[in-house]
C-alpha positions as CSV (number, residue, x, y, z in Angstrom):
1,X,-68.2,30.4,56.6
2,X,-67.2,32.4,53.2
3,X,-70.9,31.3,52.1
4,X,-72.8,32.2,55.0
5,X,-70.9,35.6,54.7
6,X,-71.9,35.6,51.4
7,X,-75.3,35.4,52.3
8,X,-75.2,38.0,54.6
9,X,-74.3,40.6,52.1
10,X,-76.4,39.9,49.6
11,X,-79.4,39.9,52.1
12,X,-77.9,43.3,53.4
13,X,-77.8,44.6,49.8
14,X,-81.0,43.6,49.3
15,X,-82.6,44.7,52.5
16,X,-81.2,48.1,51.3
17,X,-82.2,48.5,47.8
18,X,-85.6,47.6,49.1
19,X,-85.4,50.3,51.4
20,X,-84.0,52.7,48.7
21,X,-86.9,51.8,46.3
22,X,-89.5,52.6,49.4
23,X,-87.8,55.7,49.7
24,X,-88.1,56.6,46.6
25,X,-91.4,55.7,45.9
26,X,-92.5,57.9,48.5
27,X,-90.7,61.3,47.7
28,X,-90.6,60.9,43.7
29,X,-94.4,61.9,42.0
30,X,-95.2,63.5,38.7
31,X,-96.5,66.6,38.8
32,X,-94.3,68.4,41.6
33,X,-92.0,71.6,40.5
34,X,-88.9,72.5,42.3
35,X,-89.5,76.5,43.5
36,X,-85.8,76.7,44.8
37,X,-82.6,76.2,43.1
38,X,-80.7,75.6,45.9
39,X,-78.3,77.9,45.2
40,X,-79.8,81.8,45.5
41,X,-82.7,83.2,45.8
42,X,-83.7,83.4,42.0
43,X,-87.5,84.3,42.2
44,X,-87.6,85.0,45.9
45,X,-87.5,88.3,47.4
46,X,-86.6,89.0,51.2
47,X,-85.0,91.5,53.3
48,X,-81.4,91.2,52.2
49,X,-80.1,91.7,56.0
50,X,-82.0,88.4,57.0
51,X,-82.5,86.3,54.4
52,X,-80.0,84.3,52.5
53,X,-78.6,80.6,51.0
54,X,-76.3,78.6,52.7
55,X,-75.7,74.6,51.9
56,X,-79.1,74.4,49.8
57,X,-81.0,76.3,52.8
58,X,-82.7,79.4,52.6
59,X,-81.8,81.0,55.8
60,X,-84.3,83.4,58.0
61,X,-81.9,85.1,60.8
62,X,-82.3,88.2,63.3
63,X,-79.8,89.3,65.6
64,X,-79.6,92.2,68.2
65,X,-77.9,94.2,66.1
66,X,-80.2,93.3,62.7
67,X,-83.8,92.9,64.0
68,X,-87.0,92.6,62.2
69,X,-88.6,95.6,62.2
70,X,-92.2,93.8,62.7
71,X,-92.8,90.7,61.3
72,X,-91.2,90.0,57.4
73,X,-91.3,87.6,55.0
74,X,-89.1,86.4,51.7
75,X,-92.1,86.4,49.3
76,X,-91.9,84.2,46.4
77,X,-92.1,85.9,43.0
78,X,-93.0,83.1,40.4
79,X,-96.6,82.8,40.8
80,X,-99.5,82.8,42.5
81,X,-100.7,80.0,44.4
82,X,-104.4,78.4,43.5
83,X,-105.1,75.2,43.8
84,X,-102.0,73.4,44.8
85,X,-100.0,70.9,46.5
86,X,-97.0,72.0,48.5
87,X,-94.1,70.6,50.3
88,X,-91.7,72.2,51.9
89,X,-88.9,71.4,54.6
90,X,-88.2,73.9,57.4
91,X,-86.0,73.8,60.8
92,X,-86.5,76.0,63.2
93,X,-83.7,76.4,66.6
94,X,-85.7,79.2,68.2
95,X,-88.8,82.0,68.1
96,X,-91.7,81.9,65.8
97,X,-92.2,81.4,61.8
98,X,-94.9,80.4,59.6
99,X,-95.4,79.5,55.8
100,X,-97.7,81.8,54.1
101,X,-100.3,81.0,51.0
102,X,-103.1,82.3,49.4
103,X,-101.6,85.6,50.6
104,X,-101.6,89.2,49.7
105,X,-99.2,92.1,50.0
106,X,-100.1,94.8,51.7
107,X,-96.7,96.5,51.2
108,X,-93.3,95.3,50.6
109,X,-92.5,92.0,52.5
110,X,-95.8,92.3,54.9
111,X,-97.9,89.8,54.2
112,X,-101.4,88.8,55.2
113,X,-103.2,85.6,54.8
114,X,-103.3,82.0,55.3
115,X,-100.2,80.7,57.4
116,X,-99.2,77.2,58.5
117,X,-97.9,78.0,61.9
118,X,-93.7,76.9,62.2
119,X,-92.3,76.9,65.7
120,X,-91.0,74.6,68.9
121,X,-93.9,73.9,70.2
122,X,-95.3,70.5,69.5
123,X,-99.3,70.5,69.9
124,X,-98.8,74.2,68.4
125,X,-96.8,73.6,65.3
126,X,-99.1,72.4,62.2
127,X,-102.4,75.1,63.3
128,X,-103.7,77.2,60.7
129,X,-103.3,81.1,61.8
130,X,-104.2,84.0,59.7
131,X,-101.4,86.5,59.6
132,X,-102.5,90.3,59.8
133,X,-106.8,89.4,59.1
134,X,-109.0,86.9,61.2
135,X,-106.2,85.2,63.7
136,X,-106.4,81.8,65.1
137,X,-108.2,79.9,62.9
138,X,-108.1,76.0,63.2
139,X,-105.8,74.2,66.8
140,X,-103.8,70.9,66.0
141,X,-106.3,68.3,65.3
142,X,-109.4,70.2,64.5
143,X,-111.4,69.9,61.3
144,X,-113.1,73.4,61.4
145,X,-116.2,74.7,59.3
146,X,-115.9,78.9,59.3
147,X,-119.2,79.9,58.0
148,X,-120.5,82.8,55.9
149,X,-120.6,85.2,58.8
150,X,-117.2,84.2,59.6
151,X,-118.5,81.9,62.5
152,X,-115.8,79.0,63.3
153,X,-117.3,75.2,64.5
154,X,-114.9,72.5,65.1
155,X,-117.1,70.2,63.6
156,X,-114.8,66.7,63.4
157,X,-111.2,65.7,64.8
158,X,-108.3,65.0,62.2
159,X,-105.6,63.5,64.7
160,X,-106.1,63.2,68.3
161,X,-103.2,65.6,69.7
162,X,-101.5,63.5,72.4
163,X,-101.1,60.9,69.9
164,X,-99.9,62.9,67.5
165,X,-97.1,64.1,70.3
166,X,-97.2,60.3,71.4
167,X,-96.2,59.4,67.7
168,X,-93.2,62.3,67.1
169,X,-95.4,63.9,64.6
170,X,-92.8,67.3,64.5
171,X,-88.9,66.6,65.3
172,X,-88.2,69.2,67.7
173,X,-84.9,71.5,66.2
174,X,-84.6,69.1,63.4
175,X,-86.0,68.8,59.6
176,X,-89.8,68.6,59.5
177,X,-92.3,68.6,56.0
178,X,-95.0,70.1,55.7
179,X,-97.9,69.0,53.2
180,X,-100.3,72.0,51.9
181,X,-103.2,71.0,49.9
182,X,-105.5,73.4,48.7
183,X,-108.8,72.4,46.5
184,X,-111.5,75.4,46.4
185,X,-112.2,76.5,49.8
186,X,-110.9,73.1,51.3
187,X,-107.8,73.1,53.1
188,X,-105.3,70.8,54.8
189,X,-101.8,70.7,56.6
190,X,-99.9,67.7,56.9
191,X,-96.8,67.4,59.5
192,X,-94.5,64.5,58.4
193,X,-97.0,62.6,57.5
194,X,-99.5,63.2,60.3
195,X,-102.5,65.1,59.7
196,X,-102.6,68.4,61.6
197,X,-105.9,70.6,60.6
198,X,-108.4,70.6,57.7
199,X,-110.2,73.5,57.2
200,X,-113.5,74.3,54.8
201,X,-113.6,78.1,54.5
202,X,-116.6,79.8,53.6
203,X,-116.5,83.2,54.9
204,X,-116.3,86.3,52.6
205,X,-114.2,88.7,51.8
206,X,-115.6,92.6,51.3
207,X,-113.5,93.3,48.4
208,X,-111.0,90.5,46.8
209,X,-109.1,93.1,44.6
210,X,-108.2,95.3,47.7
211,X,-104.9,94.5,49.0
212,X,-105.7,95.9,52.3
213,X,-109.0,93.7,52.9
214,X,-107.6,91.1,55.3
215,X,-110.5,89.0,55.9
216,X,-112.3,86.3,54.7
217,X,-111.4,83.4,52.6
218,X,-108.9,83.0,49.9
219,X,-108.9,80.8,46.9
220,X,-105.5,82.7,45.2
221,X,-102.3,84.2,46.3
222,X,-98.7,84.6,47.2
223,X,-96.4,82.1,48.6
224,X,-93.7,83.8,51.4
225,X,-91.9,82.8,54.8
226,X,-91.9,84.5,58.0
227,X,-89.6,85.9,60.0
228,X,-91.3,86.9,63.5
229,X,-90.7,89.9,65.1
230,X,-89.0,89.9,68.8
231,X,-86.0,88.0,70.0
232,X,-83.2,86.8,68.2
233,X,-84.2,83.8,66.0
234,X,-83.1,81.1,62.8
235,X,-85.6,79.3,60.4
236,X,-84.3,77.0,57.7
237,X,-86.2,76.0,54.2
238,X,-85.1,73.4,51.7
239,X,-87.0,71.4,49.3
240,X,-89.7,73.6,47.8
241,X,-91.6,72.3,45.3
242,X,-95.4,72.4,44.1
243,X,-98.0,70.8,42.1
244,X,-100.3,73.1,41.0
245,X,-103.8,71.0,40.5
246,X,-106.1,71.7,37.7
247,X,-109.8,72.4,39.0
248,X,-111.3,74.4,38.7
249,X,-113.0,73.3,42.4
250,X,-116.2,74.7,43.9
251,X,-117.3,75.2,47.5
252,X,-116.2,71.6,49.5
253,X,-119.6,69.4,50.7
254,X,-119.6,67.6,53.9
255,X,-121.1,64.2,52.3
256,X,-121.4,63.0,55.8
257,X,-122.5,65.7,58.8
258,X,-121.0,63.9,62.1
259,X,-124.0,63.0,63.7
260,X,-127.0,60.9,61.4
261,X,-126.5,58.9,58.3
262,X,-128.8,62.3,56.6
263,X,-128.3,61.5,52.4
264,X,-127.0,58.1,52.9
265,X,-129.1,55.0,52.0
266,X,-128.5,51.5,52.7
267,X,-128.3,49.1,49.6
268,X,-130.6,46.8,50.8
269,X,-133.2,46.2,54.0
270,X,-130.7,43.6,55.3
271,X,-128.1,46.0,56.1
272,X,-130.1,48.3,58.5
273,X,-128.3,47.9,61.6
274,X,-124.6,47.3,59.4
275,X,-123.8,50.9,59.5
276,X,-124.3,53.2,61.9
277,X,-122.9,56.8,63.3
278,X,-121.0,56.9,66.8
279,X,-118.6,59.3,68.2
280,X,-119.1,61.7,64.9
281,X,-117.6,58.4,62.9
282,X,-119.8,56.2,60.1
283,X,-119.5,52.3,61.7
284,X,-119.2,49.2,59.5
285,X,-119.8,46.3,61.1
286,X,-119.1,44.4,57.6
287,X,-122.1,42.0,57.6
288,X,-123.7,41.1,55.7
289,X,-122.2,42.0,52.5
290,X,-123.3,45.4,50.5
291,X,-122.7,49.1,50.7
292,X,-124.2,52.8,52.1
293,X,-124.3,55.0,49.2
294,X,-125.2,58.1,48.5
295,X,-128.7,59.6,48.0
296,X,-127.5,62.2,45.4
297,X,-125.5,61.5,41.9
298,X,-121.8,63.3,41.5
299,X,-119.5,63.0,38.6
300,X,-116.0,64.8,38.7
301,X,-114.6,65.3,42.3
302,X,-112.1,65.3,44.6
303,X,-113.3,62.8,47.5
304,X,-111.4,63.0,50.5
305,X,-112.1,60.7,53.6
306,X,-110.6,59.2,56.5
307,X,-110.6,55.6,57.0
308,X,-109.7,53.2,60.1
309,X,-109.2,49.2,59.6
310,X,-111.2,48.5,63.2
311,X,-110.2,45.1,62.0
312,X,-107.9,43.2,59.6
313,X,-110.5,42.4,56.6
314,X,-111.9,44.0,53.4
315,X,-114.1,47.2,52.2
316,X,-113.8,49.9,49.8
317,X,-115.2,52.9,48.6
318,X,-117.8,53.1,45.6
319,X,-117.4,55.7,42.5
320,X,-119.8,56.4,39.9
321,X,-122.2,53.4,41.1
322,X,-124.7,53.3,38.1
323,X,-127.7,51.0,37.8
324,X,-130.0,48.9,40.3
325,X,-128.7,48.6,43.8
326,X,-127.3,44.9,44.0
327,X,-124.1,43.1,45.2
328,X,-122.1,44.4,43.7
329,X,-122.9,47.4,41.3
330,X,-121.4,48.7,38.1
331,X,-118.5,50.6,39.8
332,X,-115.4,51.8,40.2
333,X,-114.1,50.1,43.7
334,X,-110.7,52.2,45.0
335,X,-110.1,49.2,47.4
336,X,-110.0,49.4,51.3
337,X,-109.1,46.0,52.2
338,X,-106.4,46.2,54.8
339,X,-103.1,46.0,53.3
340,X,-104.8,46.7,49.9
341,X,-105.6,50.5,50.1
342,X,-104.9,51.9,47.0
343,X,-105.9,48.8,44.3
344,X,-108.4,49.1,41.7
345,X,-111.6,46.9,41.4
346,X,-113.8,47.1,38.2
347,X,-117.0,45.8,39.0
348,X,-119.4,44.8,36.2
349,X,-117.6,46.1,33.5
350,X,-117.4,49.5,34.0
351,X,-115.3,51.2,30.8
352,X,-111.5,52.5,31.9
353,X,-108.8,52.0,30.8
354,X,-105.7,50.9,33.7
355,X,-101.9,49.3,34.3
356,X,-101.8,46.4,32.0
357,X,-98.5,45.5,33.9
358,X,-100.6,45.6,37.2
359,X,-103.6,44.0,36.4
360,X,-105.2,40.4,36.5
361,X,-108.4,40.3,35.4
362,X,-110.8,43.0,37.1
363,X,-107.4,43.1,39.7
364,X,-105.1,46.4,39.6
365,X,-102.9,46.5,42.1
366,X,-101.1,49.5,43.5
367,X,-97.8,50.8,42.6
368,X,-96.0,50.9,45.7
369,X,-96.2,48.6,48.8
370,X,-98.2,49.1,51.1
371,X,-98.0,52.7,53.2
372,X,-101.6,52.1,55.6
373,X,-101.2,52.8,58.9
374,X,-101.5,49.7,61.9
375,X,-104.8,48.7,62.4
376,X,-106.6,50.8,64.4
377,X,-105.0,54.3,63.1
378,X,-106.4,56.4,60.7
379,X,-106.1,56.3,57.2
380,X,-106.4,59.5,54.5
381,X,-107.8,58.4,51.3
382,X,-107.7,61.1,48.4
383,X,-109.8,60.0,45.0
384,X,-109.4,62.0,42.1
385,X,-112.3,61.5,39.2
386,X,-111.9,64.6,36.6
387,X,-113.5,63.4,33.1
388,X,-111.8,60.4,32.5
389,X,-109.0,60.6,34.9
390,X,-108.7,58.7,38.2
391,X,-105.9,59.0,40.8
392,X,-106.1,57.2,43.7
393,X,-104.1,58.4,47.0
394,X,-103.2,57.0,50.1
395,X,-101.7,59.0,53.1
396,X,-100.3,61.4,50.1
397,X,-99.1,59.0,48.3
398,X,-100.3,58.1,44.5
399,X,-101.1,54.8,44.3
400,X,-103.2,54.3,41.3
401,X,-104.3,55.9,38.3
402,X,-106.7,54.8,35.7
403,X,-107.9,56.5,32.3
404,X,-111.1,56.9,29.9
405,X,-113.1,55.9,33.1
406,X,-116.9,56.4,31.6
407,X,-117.6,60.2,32.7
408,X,-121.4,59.3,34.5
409,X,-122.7,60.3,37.5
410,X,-123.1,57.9,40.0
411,X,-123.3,57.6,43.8
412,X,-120.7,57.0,46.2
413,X,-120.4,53.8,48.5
414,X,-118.5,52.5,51.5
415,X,-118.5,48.9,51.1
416,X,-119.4,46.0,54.1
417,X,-117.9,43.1,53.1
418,X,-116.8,41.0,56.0
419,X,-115.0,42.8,58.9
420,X,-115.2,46.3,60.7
421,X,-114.5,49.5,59.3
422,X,-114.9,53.3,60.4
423,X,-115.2,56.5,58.4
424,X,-115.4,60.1,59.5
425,X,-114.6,63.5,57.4
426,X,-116.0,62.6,54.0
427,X,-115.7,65.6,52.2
428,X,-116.0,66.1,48.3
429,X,-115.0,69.4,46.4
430,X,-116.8,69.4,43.2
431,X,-114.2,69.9,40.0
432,X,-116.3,71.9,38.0
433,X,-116.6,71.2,34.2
């Protein structure tokens, strides 16, 4: 009995250090800078009357007798935002909010600009509104293009909103995160993990230095939180931090346009019918064995993509293919075998340099176990190649990295190689040398 207790502890203790080192894997990355202290509101400027720090939190609150006198904002004073990554934690018990970036100041605590929407509302909470300038800009779900002219086309999904509801993407009254990423004109929101909008942005702006010129797209700005005028209300922020990302980016390409396999070659005559386009999503049947590339060449990027396993099996995605067409090309393979998102493949030799701790042969595995979603769900894969630098994410978490990858341009591949795949919104934002 004493042993079989005994064993029970240990495999408790276990069970939960596994858990812990999960955990942790998942929240702790390089690169990320704490913005609050968690103690005041060093650096962060707010109407006194309804903003303040309590338990770690910085605190939004109106009451009858303090209102907002129109909608205000605590406006963070240690930077400007560029290109970035940020997470941030809010709660909210009641009225409206929102998380402002790329913003300006048109006078003290207004604010116009970008704003990841923060309310009750599941199906609502996660849009992309512009405070004081253009409005609505991109529902729950949506991957929008906004043109030159300022014309908006939903041109792909990101999530399917019922099953976003379905899988308790926000936590209604509770502690939600969101995930901003912003590279050039490409933007995304991320709601515990769930993929809410992505956004490219090419309208223009009249006059970027004028404070007062509200529309258009930003690629700079302030970072501040709402408080919305009208009833009573509370929002809650904790755990600011941000990774500011190097770039510089240019204007985001749509490698793949929705409908036709346009720029995209097979790498062979045998795989004709193995990929094809349905329901604005690239098919893979995964026989026989090679890859659709890329007509054109591109060198240093930041390649995002969606990915769903249609069925257990493997795949991958192609970097800097150089040389004859051939299975399989000199390459850089970031895996998509399910279960293996995330490892590296070096195919014919190509020159980097990667984990010796993590690698067998051409094999490097990833860092952390395994964070795909089920077969059948969507998968975001983010691949960094800047010079010699490679960074490999899945679902927004890092992966793999590799260094002194040969800086060549290549094409791009998705891989067939035994069992069905799907890809939609392949978009690359050119890092600019």
């Amino acid at each position: 009995m004493r042993s079989t207790l005994l064993w029970l502890v240990a495999l408790s203790l276990t069970l939960w250090l596994g858990a812990t080192t999960v955990a942790r894997a998942q929240t702790d990355e390089e690169g990320f800078v704490a913005i609050f202290n968690g103690k005041d509101l060093t650096d962060w400027d707010g109407d006194p009357r309804l903003w303040s720090v309590k338990d770690g939190i910085i605190r939004g609150e109106t009451t009858q007798e303090k209102p907002a006198h129109g909608n205000t904002f605590c406006v963070w004073r240690g930077g400007k935002l560029k290109d970035f990554i940020l997470k941030i934690k809010f709660r909210i018990q009641n009225g409206n909010s929102g998380i402002q970036y790329r913003s300006k100041e048109m006078d003290k605590w207004r604010i116009t600009g970008y704003q990841a929407e923060v309310e009750n509302n599941a199906g609502k909470v996660g849009f992309l509104y512009h405070e004081g300038g253009r409005g609505w800009l991109v529902n729950v779900g949506d991957f929008m293009v906004i043109d030159g002219k300022g014309e908006k086309k939903v041109v792909s999904k990101v999530a399917d909103v019922n099953a976003l509801k379905e899988a308790g993407y926000y936590k209604n009254k509770d502690w939600n995160e969101y995930i901003i990423i912003a590279q050039g004109n490409y933007l995304r929101h991320y709601l515990n993990g769930y993929p809410t909008m992505a956004l490219i942005d090419e309208d223009r702006v009249t006059d970027p230095t004028d404070p007062k010129d509200r529309k258009g797209a930003a690629r700079e700005g302030i970072l501040a939180l709402q408080i919305h005028a009208g009833p009573p209300m509370v929002v809650e922020f904790k755990d600011i931090s941000i990774k500011h990302l190097a770039g510089p980016f240019g204007n985001a390409v749509r490698l793949f346009n929705g409908e036709n396999l346009d720029g995209w070659v097979p790498s062979s005559d045998a795989l004709k019918d193995t990929f094809g386009v349905s329901g604005g999503v690239i098919t893979d049947t995964g026989n026989p064995s090679g890859y659709l590339r890329t007509t054109q060449d591109f060198t240093n990027y930041a390649l995002h993509l969606q990915l769903r396993h249609v069925a257990a099996g493997n795949s991958g995605v192609l970097l800097r293919i150089v040389g004859p067409d051939k299975v399989w090309p000199k390459s850089i393979e970031s895996q998509g075998q399910s279960g293996a998102m995330g490892d590296i493949w070096n195919i014919d030799n190509f020159p980097m340099k990667v984990a010796p701790d993590r690698t067998s042969g051409r094999h490097t595995t990833k860092m952390h176990e395994s964070n795909e979603r089920p077969t059948g769900q969507w998968n975001d894969y983010d691949i960094t190649l800047d010079g010699g630098n490679l960074e490999i994410k899945v679902n927004n978490l890092t992966q793999n990295t590799a260094t002194e990858c040969e800086e060549v341009p290549g094409k791009i591949g998705l891989q067939a190689e035994g069992s069905r795949k799907e890809f939609r919104n392949i978009v690359l934002v050119p890092i600019e040398k």
